[in-house]
C-alpha positions in Angstrom: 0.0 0.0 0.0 2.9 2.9 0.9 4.9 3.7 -1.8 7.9 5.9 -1.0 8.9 8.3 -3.7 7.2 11.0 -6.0 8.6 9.3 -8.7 7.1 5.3 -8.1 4.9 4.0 -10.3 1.1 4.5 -11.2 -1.4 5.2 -7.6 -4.5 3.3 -7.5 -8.0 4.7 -6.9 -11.3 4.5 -6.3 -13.3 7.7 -6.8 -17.1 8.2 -5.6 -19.6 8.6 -8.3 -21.7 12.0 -6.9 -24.3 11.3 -9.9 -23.7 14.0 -11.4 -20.6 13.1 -13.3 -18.1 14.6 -11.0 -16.0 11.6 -10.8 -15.3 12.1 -14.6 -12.5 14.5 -14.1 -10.2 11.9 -12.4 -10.5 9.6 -14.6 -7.8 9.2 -16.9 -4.9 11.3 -15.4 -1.1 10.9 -15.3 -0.6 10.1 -11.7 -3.4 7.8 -10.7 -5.3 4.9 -12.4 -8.6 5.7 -11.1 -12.0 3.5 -11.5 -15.3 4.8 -10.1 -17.4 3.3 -7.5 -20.9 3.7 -8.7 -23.8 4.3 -5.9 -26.7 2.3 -6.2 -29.0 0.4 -4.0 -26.7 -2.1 -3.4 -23.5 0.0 -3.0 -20.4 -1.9 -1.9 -16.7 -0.5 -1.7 -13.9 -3.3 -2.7 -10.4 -1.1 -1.6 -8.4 -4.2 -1.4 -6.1 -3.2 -4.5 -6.1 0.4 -4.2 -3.4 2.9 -2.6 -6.4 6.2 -2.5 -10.2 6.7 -1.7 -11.2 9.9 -3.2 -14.9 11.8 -2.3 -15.8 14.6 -4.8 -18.0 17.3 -3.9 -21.5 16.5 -4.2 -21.3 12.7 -2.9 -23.5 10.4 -1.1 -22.9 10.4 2.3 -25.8 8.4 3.3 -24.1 5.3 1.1 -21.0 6.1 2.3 -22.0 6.0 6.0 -23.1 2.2 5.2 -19.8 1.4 3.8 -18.0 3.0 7.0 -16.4 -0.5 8.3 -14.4 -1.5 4.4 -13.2 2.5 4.8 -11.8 2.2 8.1 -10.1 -1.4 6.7 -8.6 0.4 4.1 -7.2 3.4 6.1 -6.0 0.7 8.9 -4.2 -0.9 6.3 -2.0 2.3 4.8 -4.6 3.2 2.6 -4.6 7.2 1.9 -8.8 9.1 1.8 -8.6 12.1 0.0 -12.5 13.8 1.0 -13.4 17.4 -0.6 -17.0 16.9 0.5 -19.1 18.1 3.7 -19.5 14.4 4.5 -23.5 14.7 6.5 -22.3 11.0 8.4 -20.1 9.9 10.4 -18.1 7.6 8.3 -15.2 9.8 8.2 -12.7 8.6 11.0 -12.3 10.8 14.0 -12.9 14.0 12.2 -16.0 15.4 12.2 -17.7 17.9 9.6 -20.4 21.1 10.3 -22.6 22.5 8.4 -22.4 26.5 9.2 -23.9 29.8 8.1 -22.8 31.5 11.4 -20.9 33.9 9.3 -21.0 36.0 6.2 -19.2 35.1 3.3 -18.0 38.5 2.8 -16.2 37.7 6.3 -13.7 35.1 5.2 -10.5 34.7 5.3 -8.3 32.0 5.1 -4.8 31.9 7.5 -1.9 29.3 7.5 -1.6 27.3 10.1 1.3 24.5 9.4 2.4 22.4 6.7 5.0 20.0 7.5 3.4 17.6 4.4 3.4 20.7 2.2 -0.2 20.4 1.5 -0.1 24.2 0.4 2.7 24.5 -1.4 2.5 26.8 -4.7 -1.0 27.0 -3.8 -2.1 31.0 -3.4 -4.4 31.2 -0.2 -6.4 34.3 -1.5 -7.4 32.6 -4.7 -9.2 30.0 -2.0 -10.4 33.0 -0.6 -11.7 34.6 -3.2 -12.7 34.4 -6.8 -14.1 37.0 -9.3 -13.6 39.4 -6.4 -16.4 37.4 -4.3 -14.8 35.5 -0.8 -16.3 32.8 0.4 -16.7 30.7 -2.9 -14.8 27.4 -2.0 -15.4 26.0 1.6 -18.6 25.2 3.1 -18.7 25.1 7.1 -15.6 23.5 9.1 -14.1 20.4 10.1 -13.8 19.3 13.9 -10.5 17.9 13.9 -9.6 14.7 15.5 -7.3 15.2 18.2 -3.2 15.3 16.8 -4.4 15.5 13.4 -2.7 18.8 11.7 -5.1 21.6 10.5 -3.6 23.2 7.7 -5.7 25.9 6.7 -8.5 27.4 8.8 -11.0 30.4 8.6 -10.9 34.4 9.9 -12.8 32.4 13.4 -10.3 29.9 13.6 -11.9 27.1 12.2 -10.2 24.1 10.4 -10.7 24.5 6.6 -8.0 21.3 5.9 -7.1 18.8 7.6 -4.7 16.1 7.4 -5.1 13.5 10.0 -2.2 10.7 10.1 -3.1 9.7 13.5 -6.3 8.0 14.3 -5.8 5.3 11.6 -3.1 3.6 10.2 -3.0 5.4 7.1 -3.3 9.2 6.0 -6.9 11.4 6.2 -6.9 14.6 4.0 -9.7 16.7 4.4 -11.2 19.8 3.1 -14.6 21.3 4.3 -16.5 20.9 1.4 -14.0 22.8 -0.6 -13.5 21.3 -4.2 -10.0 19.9 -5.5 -9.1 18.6 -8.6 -7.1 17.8 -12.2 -10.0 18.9 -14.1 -9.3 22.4 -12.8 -6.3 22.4 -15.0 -8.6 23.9 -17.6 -9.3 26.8 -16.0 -6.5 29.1 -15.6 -7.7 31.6 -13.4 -6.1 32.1 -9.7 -8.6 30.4 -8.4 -8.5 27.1 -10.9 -4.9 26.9 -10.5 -5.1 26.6 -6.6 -7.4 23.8 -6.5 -5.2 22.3 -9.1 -2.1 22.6 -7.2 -3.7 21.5 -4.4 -5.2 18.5 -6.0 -1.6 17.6 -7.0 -0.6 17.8 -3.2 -2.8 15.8 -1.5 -1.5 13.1 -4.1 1.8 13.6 -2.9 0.2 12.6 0.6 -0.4 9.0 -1.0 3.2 8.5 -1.9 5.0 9.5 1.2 3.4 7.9 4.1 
């Protein structure tokens, strides 16, 4: 399941269908050999060949939260969940996310916290924070982080915004609240498309140095 260097061979995965087509911008790229896990009314997860779990925005977190026990297996095992969703059950190890609208969006702000796994590298914080001038666009709510698990980004009321949690399993748990990550972002060349890009291309790097 670990693999050790940036430059080892083709990742694994297993992406969520959201059933809306959202898993279709994984498949197919350079670094991992994704298939997707359709949800139906018999949905079952088989992880037992693959290095990364990944959760689009958009998923179903009802199916997911009957699938909890094979997640957990996986994780226990090395495996690496990569979760850019506001997952509405508790399947998520440890780390719990919440639903807010305490705030307004015209209030947020995004801070560093720490990055010892890099997680934000080349990745510009205010095109997170805002986008066509608007702030607020990307995250939804906050993550209760599971105790020694690193919070990497959080909001202007110090709330965790990412999350990378490589304590309460045996494998690695990166989070973001809701906020949307990935290669099909390479398309869109504005601040805000590259960030998500290059942070799409970080939390892979997660999978290959455990």
């Amino acid at each position: 399941m670990t693999t050790t260097s940036i430059n080892s061979p083709l990742l694994r995965g297993t992406v969520v269908s959201n059933g809306i087509g959202g898993e279709n911008g994984y498949l197919g790229g350079p670094d991992v050999d994704f298939c997707a896990a359709e949800i139906g009314a018999h949905f079952t997860l088989d992880l037992s060949s693959v290095d990364i779990l990944l959760v689009p925005n958009g998923s179903d977190n009802v199916a997911l939260g009957r699938v909890s026990v094979p997640i957990r297996t996986f994780l226990d095992r090395g495996g690496t969940l990569i979760c850019c969703d506001g997952w509405v059950t508790p399947w998520v190890p440890g780390n719990e996310w919440v639903m807010s609208n305490d705030h307004r969006t015209i209030d947020v702000r995004y801070r560093l916290v720490s990055d010892r796994f890099g997680v934000m590298n080349g990745v510009d914080i205010d095109a997170l924070t805002y986008r066509h001038g608007i702030s607020g666009w990307w995250a939804c709510g906050y993550i209760n982080a599971a105790p020694g698990a690193d919070v990497i980004l959080e909001d202007s009321w110090g709330r965790p915004i990412i999350v990378v949690d490589k304590v309460t399993t045996g494998g690695t748990i990166a989070l973001t609240a809701s906020g949307p990550i990935g290669p099909w972002a390479g398309d869109d060349t504005s601040p805000s498309g590259i960030a998500i890009n290059r942070l799409y291309d970080n939390f892979l790097k997660l999978a290959r140095v455990q």
